[in-house]
VOGU-3710 file (C-alpha; in Angstrom, 3 decimals, decimal comma):
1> xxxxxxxxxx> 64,847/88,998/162,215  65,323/91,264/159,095  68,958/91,164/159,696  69,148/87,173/159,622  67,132/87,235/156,513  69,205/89,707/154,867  72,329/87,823/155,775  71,116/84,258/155,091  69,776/85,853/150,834  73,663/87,335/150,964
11> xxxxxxxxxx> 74,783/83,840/151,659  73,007/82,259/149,416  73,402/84,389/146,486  77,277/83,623/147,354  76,856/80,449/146,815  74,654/80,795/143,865  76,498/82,606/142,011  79,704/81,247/143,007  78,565/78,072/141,738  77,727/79,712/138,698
21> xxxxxxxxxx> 81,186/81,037/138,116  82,328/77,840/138,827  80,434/76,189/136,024  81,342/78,737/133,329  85,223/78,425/133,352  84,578/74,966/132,765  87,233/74,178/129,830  85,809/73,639/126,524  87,757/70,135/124,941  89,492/72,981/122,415
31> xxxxxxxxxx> 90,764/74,634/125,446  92,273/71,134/127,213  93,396/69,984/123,563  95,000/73,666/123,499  96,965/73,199/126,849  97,788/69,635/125,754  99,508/70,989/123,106  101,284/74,033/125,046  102,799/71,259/127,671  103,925/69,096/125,198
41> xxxxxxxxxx> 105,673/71,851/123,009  106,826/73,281/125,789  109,337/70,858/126,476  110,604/70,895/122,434  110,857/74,557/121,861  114,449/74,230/122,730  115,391/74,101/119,219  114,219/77,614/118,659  114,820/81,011/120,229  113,494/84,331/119,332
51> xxxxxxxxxx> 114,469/87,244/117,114  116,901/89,481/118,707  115,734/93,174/118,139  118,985/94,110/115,659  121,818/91,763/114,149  124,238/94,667/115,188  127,963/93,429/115,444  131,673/94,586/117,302  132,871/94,013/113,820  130,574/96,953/112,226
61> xxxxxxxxxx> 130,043/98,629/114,857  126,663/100,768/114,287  125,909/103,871/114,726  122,502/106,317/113,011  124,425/108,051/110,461  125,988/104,804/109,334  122,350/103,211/109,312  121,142/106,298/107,174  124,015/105,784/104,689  123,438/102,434/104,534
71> xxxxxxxxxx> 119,708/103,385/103,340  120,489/105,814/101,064  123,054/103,580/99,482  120,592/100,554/99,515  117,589/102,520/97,180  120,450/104,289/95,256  120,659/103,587/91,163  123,964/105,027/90,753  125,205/101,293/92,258  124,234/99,703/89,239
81> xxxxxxxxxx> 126,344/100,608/85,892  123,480/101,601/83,893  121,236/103,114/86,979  118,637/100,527/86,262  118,347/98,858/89,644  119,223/99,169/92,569  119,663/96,198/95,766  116,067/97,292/96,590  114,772/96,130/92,867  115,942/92,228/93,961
91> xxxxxxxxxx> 115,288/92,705/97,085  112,195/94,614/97,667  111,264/96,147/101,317  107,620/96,872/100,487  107,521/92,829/99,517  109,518/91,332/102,112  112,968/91,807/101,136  112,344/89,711/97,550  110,724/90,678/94,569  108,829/87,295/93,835
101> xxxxxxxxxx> 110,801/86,601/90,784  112,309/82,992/90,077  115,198/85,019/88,872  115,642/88,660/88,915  117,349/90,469/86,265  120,369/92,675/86,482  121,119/95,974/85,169  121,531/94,778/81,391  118,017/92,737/81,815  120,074/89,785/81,930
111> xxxxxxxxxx> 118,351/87,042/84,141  120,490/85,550/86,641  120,925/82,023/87,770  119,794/81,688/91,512  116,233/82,988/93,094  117,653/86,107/95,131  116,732/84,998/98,936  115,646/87,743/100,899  117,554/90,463/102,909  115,077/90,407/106,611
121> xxxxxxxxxx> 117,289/88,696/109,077  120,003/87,766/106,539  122,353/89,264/108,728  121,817/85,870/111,300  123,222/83,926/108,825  126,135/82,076/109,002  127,060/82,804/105,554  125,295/84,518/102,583  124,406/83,140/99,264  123,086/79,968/97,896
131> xxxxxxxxxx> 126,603/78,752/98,329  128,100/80,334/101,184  130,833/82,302/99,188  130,173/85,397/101,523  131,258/84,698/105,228  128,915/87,854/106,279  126,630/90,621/104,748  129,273/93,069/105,352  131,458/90,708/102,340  128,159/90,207/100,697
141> xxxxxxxxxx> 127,397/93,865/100,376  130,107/94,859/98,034  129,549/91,394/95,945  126,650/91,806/93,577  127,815/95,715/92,622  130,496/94,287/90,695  129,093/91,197/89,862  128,398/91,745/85,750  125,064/90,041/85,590  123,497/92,091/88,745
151> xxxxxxxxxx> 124,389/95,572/89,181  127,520/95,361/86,556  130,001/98,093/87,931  133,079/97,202/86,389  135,299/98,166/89,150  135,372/99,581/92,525  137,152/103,347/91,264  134,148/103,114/88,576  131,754/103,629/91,208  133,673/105,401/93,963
161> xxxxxxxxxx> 134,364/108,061/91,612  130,485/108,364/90,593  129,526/109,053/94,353  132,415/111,194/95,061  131,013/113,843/92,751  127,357/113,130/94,570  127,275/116,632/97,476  124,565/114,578/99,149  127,170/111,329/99,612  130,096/113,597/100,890
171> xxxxxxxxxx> 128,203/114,708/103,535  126,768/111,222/104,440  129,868/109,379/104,046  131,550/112,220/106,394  128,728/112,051/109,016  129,151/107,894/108,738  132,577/108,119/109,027  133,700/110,983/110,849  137,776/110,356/111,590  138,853/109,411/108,335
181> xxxxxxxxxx> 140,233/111,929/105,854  138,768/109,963/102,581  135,627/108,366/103,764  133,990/107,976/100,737  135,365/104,238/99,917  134,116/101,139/98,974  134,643/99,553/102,369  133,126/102,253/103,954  130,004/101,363/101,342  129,920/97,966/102,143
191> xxxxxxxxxx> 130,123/98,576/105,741  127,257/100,843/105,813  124,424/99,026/103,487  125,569/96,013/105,460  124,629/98,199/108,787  121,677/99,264/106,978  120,887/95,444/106,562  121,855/94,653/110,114  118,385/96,326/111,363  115,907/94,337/108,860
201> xxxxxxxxxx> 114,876/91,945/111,745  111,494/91,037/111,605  110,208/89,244/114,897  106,414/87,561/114,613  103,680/85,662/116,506  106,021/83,166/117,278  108,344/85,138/118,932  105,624/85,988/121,355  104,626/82,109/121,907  108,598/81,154/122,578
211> xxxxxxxxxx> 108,699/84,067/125,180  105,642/82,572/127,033  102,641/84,018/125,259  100,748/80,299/124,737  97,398/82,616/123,183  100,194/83,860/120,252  99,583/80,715/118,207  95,765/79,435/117,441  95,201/75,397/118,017  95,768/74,663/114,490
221> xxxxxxxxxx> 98,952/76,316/114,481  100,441/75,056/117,695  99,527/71,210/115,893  101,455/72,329/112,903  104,370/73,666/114,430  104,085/70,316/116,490  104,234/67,999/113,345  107,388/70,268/112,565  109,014/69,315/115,433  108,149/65,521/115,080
231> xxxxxxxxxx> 108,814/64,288/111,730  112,254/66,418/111,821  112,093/69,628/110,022  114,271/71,226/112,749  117,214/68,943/111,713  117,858/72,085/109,713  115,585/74,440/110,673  116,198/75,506/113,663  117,599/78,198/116,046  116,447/81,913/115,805
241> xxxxxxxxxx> 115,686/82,157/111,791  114,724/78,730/111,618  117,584/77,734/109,033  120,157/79,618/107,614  122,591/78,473/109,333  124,259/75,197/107,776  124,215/73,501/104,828  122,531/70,422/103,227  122,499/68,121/99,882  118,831/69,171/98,513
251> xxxxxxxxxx> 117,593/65,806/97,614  118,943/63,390/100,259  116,354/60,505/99,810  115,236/61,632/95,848  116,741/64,068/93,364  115,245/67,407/94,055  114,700/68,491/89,937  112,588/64,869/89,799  110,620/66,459/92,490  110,342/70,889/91,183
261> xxxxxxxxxx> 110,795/69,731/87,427  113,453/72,261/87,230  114,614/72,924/84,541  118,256/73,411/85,480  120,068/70,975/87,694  122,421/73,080/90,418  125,092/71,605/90,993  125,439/74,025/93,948  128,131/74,540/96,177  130,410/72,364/94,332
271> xxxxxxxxxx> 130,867/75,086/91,959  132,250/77,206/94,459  134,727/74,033/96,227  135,313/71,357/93,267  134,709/69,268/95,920  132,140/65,869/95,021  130,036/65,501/98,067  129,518/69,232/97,942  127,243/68,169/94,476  123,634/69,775/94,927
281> xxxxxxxxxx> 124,419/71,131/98,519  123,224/74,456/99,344  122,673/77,043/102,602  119,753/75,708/104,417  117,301/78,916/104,094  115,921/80,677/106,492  111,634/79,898/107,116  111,492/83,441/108,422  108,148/85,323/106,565  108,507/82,384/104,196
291> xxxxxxxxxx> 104,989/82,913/103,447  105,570/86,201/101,713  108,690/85,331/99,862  107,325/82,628/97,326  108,941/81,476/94,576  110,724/79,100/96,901  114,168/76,874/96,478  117,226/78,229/95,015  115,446/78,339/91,421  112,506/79,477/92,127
301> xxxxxxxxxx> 111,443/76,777/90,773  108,177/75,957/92,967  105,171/79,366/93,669  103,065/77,176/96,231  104,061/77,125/100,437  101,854/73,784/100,468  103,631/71,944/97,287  107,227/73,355/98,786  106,329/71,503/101,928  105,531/68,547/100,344
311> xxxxxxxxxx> 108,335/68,041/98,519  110,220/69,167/101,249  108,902/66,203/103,451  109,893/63,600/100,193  113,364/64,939/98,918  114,864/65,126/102,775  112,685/62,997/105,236  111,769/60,353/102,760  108,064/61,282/104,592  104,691/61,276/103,265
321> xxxxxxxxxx> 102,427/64,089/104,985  99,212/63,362/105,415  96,829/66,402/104,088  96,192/67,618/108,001  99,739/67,554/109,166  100,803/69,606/105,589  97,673/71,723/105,681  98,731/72,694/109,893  102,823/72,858/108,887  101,547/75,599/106,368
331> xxxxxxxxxx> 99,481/77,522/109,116  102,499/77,527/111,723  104,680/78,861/109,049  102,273/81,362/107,857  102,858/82,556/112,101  106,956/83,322/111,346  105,603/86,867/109,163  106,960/89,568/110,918  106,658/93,177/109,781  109,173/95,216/107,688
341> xxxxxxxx> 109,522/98,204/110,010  108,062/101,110/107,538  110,541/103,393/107,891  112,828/101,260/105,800  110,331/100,074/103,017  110,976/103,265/100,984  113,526/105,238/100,328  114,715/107,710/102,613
//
């Protein structure tokens, strides 16, 4: 008898408690709304794919002494005429690869002419620059040494010489470079900051969510990266930087400078082709950490994420967003900030 009564309490405690059980993972409407919006993105996140862990290349072929060159060479003073900057002063590792300026100013203190983009993930480009001129960051590496607003070296011998005299550069350039007789050259230099550059990737919280991870992204976000998708953002952004990888008139349904009251009107790429419809045209830029790396457009000429957005919507979707769908664009943006890996945020 006590062994009945002890087995029918175990049964129904079983069924008591699995009952209970039962009850609590009953889905709360913010966790169905939540899978709604994981099935439904699901089948759009095609347009994306995630960060890979480097941007290394078969054309610059990598290697740790050419990364620690690259470094050195990248904090380094002696690349500017003067020694006033350095790439890190426009392009700052502790803030993102920018240094939050409209326009940064060169070695003389001279201003110049185009909001310096940031370096993280520039190597997954198609091209570099505002207006494509470079065709990779290996070309783009060399450009703004001589260029005599920025850095201001007058020639490439000017500043070859300088670091051949440097002991700690001989040795670098001879570890980087090991079979060459005269490694201390400016293609060498460009190769190895562009190496250098080559590991700034910076995945995020949305690289987790494309790989599978549907609790990466909160509700809010997932709607925002939803209204994204829907009202056509990913015409041009798109892929594994989101942007950065075509180009596009800025202003295709209202002149962008009636929009950012700039006070300059780019012409943009036309000034590097001559050619008309290439009037106010410019490299699609990358929404990678675009949170952090404020003032936005190629002048700078807007400090708010939320008023970017906005205009962004206007000038090339001829679209009005309501204050919800810019409000959640801005929180599913705010989930592409990766991290800087620390090693690189300082000199070495």
């Amino acid at each position: 008898m006590k062994l009945l009564k002890h087995t029918l309490f175990s049964i129904f405690c079983i069924i008591f408690f699995s009952c209970g059980t039962d009850s609590s993972k009953e889905k709360t409407p913010e966790e169905i709304e939540n899978e709604r919006y994981d099935v439904s993105l699901k089948e759009k996140l095609g347009a994306f794919s995630p960060l890979p862990l480097t941007a290394q290349t078969e054309l610059n072929v990598s290697s740790p002494a050419k990364i620690r060159l690259g470094h050195n060479l990248y904090f380094d003073k002696q690349l500017s005429k003067e020694g006033n900057i350095s790439c890190n002063s426009c392009h700052n590792l502790e803030t993102f690869g920018v240094d939050n300026l409209a326009n940064s100013p060169g070695d003389e203190g001279k201003n110049g002419d185009r909001n310096s983009p940031t370096v993280l993930n520039a190597a997954l480009h198609s091209t570099q620059f505002w207006d494509g001129r470079a065709k990779n960051v290996e070309e783009q590496a060399g450009m703004p040494i001589l260029n005599p607003i920025e850095m201001a070296i007058p020639n490439e011998s000017f500043l070859i010489d300088r670091l051949s005299k440097d002991e700690k550069y001989k040795k670098l350039f001879s570890e980087a470079f090991p079979n060459q007789n005269n490694p201390i050259n400016y293609e060498n230099l460009r190769l190895a900051i562009a190496s250098f550059e080559r590991e700034l990737i910076t995945p995020s919280r949305f690289d987790d969510y494309l790989k599978g991870n549907v609790n990466a992204l909160t509700l809010q976000e997932k709607k925002g990266l939803s209204s994204f998708i829907n009202i056509g953002c990913t015409t041009c952004h798109a892929g594994e930087i989101l942007g950065g990888n075509m180009f596009q008139k800025f202003g295709i349904h209202k002149n962008y400078w009636e929009l950012t009251k700039s006070k300059t009107i780019d012409e943009g790429k036309f000034k590097v082709t001559g050619i008309e419809s290439d009037k106010h045209v410019f490299k699609v830029p990358s929404l990678r950490n675009i949170e952090k790396t404020h003032p936005y457009f190629h002048d700078g000429s807007i400090t708010s994420l939320e008023e970017a957005v906005e205009i962004m919507a206007i000038a090339q979707l001829n679209y009005n967003l309501s204050k919800d769908e810019k409000t959640n664009i801005v929180a599913f943006l705010k989930t592409l900030t990766g991290a800087v890996p620390i090693v690189y945020q300082k000199a070495p």
